[in-house]
N, C-alpha and C positions, 0 to 999 in steps of 0.2 A: 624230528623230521619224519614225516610218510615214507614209509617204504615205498620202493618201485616194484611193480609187479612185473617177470619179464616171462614170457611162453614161449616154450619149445616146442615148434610141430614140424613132423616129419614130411612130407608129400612125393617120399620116394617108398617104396619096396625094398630099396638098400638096406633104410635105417629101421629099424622094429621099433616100436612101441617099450617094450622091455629095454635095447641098448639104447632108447632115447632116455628113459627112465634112470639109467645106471650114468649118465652122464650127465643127468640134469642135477642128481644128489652130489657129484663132484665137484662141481662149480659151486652150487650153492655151500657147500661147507669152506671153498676158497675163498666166497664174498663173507661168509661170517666170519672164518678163522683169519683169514689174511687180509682180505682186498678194504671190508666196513673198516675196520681200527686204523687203518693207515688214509681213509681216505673220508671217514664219517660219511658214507654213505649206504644207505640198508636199503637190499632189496630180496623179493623173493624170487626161487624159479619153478614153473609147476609144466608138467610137460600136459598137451590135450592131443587126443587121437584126430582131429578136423580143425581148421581153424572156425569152422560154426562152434565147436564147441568150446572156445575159449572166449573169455568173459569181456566184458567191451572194458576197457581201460587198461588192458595189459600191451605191452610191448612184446608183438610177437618177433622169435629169431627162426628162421623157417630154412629146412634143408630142403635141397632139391636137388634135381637130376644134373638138369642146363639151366641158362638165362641166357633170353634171347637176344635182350634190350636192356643194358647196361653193364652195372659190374657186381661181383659179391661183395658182402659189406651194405653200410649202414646206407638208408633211403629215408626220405620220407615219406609219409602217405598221401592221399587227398588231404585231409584234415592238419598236415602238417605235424605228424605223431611221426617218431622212430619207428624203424624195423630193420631187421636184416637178414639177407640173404646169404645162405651157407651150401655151397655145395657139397654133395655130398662124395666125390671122390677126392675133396681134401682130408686132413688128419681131422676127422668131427671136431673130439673134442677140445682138441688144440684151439682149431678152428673158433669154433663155439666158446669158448673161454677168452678168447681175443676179441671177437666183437661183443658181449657182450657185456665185457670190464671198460671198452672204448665207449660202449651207448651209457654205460653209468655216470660215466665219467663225463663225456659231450654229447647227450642223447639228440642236439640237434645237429651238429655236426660244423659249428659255426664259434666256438673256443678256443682264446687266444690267451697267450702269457709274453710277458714282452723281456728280453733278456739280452743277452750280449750273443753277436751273431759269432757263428762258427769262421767266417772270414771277419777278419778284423775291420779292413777297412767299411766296413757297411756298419759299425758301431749295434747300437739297438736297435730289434726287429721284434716282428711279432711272433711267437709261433702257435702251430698250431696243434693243439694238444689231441695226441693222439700217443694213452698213455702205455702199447703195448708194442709201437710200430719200432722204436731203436733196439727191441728187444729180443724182434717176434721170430729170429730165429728154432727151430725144437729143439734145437741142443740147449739153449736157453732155459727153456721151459720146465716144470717140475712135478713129482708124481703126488695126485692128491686121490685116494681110493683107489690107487693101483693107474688111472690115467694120466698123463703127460697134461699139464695143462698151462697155457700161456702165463711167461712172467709178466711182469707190470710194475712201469716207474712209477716213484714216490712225489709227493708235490716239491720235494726237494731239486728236481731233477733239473729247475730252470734256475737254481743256485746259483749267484756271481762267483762265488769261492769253492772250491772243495774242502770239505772235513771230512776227514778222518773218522770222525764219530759218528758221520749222517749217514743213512743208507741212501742210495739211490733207486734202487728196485728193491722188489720184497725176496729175490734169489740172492741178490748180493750182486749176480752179475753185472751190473752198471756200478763202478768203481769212482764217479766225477760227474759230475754236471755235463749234459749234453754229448755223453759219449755212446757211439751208434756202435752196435757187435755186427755181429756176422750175417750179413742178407736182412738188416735193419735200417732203416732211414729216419728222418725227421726232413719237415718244410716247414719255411717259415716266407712270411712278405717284409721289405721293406715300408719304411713310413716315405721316404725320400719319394723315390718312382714307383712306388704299389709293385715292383716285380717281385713274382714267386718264386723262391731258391728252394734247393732240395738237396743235401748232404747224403749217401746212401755208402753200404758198404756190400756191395752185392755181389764183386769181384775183392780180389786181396787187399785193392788200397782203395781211399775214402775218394768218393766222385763226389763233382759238386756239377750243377744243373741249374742253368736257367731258364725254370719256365716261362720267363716273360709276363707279363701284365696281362692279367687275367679278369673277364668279365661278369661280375657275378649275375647268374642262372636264375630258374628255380629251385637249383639243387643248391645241398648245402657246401661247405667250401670241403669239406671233407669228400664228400663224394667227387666233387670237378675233383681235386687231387689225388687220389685216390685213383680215378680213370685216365691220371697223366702221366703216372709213377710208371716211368723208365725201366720195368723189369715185367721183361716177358716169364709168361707164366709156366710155360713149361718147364722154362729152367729150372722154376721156384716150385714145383713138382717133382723134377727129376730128382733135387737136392733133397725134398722131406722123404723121399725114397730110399735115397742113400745113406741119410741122417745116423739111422739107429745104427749102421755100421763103421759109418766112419769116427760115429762117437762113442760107441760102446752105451750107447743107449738102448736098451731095449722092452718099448711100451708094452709089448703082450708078455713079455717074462714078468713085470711089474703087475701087470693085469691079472694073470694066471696065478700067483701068488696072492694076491688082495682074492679072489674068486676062489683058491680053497682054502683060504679060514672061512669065506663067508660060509661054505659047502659044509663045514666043519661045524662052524655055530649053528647052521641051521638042522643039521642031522641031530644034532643034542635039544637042540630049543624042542624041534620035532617030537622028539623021544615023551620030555618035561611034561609038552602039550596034550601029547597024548596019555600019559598018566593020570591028568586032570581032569579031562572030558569024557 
């Protein structure tokens, strides 16, 4: 299979050039170490200073300030290509790690698995695969070059049975087929009456939500859901605020640790190179 090419551009002043650089080598080492073997799919990430400078056929993921007109996360273009929009006062590369394994996975936004629904009486539904959303809390998530970077379910995850033996995520954190953590959700449609359901755990016990029958757009189905998902955003800010402390998580002590060995290697490499030349 061809690899996907996916680009990194920044169009804030926030994000440099350099920490766009330090976060694109993170990710790409989670799609080769973790994300390809569990999911055989290979892609590259290369970060460009403009989007003029990135090559026609790549899938850009593009940080920014605001959005005026719609939501962050996955779009399509004119040409009906993936992209996605990342703000940039979210956790980057949390951030960045999540839609980008979600565009690997359903680049168009329009990906269905059909399984046994979380309320019984609705038997089989569809759902829709969005493979980092029951997951996407930070405390969830885990450190790859010293960054916190989004978990992500296994194609096991729409398993009729649980085993013991299968993973369901590649943290481990998802323990059983279709089980949502903390400030994660999944949706799924009915085949009966097309209505949209939505399982979420955004408060202490599991909500359930009916969207009602939904019209399909221009947009993909991921994006309408996505702009219907019942969790205001603040709150969903407040809480990746709070995170590192309430969970004894802490990304820049991870970070600050990965940055002096590299400070470390590079003083010696330094040394080597200059003996050489």
């Amino acid at each position: 299979m061809l690899p996907i090419h996916i680009a990194l551009v920044s169009l804030t002043t926030n994000v440099s050039f350099s920490r766009l650089a330090v976060i694109s080598a993170a990710i790409q080492k989670q799609i080769i170490r973790d994300f390809s073997p569990i999911w055989k799919i290979q892609a590259t990430i290369d970060v460009f200073r403009t989007l003029e400078d990135m090559p026609a056929g790549y899938w850009p993921v593009v940080i920014v300030n605001k959005i005026n007109i719609g939501t962050p996360g996955l779009h399509l273009d004119a040409n009906g290509q993936p992209f996605a929009l990342v703000l940039a006062d979210d956790d980057i590369p949390f951030t960045c790690s999540h839609e980008i394994l979600e565009m690997l996975v359903d680049p168009f936004g329009d990906r269905f698995v059909t399984s046994d629904s979380l309320l019984p009486e609705q038997g089989r539904v569809a759902y829709l695969v969005e493979v980092c959303d029951p997951c996407e809390g930070l405390p969830f998530g885990y450190a790859v070059n010293g960054l916190i970077l989004s978990d992500f379910y296994t194609p096991h995850y729409f398993d009729p049975v649980a085993n013991p033996a299968v993973k369901y995520s590649f943290s481990g954190a998802i323990t059983r087929p279709r089980e949502i953590l903390k400030d994660g959700y999944i949706s799924w449609r009915t085949f009966d009456t097309q209505d949209w359901f939505q399982a979420n755990l955004f408060e202490d016990e599991m909500a359930f939500e009916n969207l009602g029958r939904i019209e399909k757009d221009g947009r993909s189905w991921r994006e309408i859901i996505d702009a219907l998902t019942a969790r205001p955003r603040e709150l969903r800010m407040a809480r990746l605020a709070n995170t590192a402390e309430e969970y004894n998580l802490n990304p820049s002590q991870a970070n600050s640790a990965t940055r002096n060995a590299s400070l470390a290697w590079a003083a010696t490499f330094q040394k080597q190179l200059e003996s050489m030349l």
